[in-house]
Backbone bond lengths (Angstrom), bond angles and torsions (degrees), N, CA, C in turn:
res aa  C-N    CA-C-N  psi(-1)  N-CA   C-N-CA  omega(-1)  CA-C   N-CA-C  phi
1 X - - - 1.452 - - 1.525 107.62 -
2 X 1.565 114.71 118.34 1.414 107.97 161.97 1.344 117.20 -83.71
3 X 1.638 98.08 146.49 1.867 105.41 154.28 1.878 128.26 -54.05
4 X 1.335 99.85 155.60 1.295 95.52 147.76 1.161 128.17 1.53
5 X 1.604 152.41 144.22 0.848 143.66 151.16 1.324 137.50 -51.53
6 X 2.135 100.04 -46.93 1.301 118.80 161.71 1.791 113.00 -66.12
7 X 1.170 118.58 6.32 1.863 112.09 177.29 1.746 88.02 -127.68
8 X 1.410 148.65 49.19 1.191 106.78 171.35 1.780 96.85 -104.54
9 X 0.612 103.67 164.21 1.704 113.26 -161.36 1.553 131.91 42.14
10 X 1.708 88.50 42.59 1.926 98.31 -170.46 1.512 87.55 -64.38
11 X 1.609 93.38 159.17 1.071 111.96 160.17 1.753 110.76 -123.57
12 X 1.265 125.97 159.71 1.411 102.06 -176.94 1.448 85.11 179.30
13 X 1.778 101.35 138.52 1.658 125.48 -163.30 1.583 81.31 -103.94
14 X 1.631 90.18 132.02 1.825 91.74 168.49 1.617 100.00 -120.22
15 X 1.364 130.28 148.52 1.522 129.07 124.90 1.428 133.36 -56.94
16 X 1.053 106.54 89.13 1.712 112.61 -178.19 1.894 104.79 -88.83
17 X 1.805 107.56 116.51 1.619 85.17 164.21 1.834 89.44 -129.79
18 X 0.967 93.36 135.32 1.490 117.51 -178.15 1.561 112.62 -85.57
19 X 1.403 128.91 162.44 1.473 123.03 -177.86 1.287 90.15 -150.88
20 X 1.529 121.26 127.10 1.517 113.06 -161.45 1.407 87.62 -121.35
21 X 1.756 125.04 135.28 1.364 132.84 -174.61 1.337 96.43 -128.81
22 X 1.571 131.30 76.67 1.316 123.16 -177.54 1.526 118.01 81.67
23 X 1.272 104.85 -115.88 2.086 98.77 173.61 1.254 84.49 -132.80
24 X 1.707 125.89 64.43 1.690 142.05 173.83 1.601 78.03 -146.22
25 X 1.698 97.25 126.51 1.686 117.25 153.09 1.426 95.11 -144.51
26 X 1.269 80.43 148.50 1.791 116.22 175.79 1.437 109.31 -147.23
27 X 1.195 130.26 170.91 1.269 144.28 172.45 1.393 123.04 163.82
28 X 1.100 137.46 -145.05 1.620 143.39 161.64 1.324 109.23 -156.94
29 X 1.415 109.32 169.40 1.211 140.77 -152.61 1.864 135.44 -146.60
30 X 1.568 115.62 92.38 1.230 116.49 -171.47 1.450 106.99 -97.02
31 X 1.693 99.35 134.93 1.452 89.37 173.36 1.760 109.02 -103.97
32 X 1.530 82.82 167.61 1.574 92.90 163.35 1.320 114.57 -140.12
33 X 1.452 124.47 134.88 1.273 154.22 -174.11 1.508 127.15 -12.42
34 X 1.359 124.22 38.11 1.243 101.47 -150.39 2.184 105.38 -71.69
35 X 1.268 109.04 -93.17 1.396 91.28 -170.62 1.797 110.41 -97.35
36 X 1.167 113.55 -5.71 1.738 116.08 157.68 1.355 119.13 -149.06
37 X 1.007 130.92 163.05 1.564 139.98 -160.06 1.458 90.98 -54.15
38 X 1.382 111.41 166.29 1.748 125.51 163.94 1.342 91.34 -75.65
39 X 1.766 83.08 162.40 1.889 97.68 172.96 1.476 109.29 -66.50
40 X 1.454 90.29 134.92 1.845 113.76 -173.17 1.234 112.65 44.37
41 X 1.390 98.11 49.28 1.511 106.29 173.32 1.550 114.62 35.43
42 X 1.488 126.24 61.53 1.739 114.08 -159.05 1.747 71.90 -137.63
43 X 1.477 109.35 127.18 1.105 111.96 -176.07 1.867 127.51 -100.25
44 X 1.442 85.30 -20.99 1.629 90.09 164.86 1.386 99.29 -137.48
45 X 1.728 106.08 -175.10 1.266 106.69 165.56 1.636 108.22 179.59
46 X 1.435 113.94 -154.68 1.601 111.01 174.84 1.764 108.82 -78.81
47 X 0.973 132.73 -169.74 1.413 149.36 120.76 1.684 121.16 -105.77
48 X 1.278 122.53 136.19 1.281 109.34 177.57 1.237 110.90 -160.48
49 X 1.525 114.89 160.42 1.592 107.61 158.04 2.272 91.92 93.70
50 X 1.722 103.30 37.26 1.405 93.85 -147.00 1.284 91.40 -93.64
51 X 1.470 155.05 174.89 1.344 147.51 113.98 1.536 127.80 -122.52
52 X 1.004 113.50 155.52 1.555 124.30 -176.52 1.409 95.56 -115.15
53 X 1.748 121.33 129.44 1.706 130.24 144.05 0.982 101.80 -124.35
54 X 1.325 142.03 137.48 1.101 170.91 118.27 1.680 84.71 93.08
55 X 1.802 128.73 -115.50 1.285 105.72 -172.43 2.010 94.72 -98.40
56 X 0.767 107.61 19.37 1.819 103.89 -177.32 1.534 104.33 -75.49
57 X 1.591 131.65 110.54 1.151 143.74 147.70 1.481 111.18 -77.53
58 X 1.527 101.26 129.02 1.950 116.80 158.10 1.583 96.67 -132.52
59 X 1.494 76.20 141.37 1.769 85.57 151.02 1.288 109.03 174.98
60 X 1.403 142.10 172.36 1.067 166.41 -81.67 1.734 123.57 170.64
61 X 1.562 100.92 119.34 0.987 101.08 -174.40 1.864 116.55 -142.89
62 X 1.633 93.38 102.79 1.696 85.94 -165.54 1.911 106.93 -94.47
63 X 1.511 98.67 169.89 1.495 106.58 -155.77 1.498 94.39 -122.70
64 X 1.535 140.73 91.32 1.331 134.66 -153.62 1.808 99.28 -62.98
65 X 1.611 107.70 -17.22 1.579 88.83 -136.44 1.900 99.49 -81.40
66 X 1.557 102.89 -30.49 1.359 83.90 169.31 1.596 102.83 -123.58
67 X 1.327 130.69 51.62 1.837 126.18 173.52 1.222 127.27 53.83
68 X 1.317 113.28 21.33 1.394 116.28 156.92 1.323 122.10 -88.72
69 X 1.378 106.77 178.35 1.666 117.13 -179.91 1.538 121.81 -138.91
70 X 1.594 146.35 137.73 1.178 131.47 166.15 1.531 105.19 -99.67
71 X 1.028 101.83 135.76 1.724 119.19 168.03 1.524 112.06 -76.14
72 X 1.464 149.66 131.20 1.135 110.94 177.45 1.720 83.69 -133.42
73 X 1.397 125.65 146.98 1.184 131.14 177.37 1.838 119.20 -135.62
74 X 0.988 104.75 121.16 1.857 103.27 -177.01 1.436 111.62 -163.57
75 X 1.495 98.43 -177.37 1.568 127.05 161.45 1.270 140.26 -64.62
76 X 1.547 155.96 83.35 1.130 132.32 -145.11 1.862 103.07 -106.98
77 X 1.114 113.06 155.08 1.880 102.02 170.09 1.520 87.53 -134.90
78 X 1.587 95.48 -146.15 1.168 98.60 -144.41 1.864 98.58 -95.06
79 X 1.121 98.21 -10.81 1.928 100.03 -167.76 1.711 80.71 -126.52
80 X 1.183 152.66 -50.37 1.588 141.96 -150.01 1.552 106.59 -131.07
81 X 1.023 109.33 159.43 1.685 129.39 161.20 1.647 112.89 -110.63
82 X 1.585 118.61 154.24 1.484 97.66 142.98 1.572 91.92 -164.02
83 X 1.503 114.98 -164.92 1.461 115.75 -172.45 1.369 105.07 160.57
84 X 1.348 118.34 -142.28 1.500 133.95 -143.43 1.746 101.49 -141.36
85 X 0.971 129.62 143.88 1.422 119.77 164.14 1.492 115.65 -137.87
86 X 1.294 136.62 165.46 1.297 112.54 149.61 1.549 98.99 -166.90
87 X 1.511 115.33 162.38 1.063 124.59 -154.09 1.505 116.49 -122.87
88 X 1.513 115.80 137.29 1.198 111.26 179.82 1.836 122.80 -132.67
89 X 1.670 110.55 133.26 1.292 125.51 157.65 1.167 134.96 -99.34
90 X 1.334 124.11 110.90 1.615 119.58 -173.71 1.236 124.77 86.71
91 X 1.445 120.80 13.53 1.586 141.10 -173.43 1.821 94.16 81.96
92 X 0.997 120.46 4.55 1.747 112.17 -176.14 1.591 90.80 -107.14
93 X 1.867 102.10 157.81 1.370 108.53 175.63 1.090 95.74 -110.28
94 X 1.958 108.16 141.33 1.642 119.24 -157.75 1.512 84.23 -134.95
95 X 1.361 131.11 -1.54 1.672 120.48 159.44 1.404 121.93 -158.71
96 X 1.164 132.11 145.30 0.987 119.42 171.42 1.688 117.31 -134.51
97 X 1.555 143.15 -167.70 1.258 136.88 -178.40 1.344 111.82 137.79
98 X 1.054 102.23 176.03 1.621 127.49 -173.18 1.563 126.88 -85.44
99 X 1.336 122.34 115.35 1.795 123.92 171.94 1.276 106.61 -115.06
100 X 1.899 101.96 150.53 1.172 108.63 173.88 1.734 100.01 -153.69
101 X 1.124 115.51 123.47 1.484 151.17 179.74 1.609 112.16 -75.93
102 X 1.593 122.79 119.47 1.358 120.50 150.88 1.194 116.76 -114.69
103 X 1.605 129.76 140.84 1.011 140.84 -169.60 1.840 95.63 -56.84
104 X 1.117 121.70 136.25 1.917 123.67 162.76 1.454 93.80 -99.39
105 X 1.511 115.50 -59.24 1.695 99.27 -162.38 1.631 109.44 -146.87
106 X 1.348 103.10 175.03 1.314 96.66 -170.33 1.534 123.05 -91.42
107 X 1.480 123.83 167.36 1.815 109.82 179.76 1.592 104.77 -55.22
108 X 1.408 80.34 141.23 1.551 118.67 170.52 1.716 119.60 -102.94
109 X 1.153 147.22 110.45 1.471 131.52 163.07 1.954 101.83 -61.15
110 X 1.546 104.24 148.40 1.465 125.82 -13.58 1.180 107.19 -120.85
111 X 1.699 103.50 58.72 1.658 112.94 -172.94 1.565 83.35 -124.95
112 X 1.276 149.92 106.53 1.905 110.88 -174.85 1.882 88.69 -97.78
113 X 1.406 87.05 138.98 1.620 98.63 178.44 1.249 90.69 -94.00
114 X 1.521 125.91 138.64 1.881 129.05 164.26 1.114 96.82 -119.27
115 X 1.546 135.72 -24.93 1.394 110.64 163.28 1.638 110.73 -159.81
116 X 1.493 120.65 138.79 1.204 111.20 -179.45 1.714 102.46 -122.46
């Protein structure tokens, strides 16, 4: 499934800080600009719906402004993440593609950042 026309080969820098409660993550997420706006231009938001097993990261990232959602699913180590994502409007998937995560800094109490 392609995106948008105006998103097909977005690229786009996110801040991811995660809050890990057991194999429960949540957090939020600001982006910044890389080569076209974020989807629906919505620049931050929650993360949710997260879990950790063993190194398998999911989680979730909804966009209030027009009711979509990204799925995001991957690998985590010890310095990076990366994986698969894809996104949905209206129960239909309207994007899909590839993320990949570098660690910026290390946990913090009592927000723990694992990766921004």
């Amino acid at each position: 499934m392609l995106a948008k026309a105006s998103r097909c080969d977005a690229t786009n820098e996110l801040r991811l800080t995660f809050v890990q409660d057991g194999a429960d993550v949540s957090g939020y997420y600001q982006c910044a600009i890389g080569n076209t706006a974020c989807r629906d231009i919505q620049d931050a938001g929650p993360v949710s719906g997260g879990s950790l097993s063993g190194n398998r990261l999911k989680f979730q990232v909804d966009f209030a402004n027009d009711g979509s959602d990204c799925v995001f699913n991957g690998k985590l180590s010890a310095a990076s993440a990366s994986g698969a994502y894809a996104c949905y409007a209206e129960g239909k998937e309207v994007e899909s593609g590839h993320w990949h995560l570098s660690k910026k800094s290390s946990i913090v109490p009592p927000r723990p950042v694992l990766f921004e």
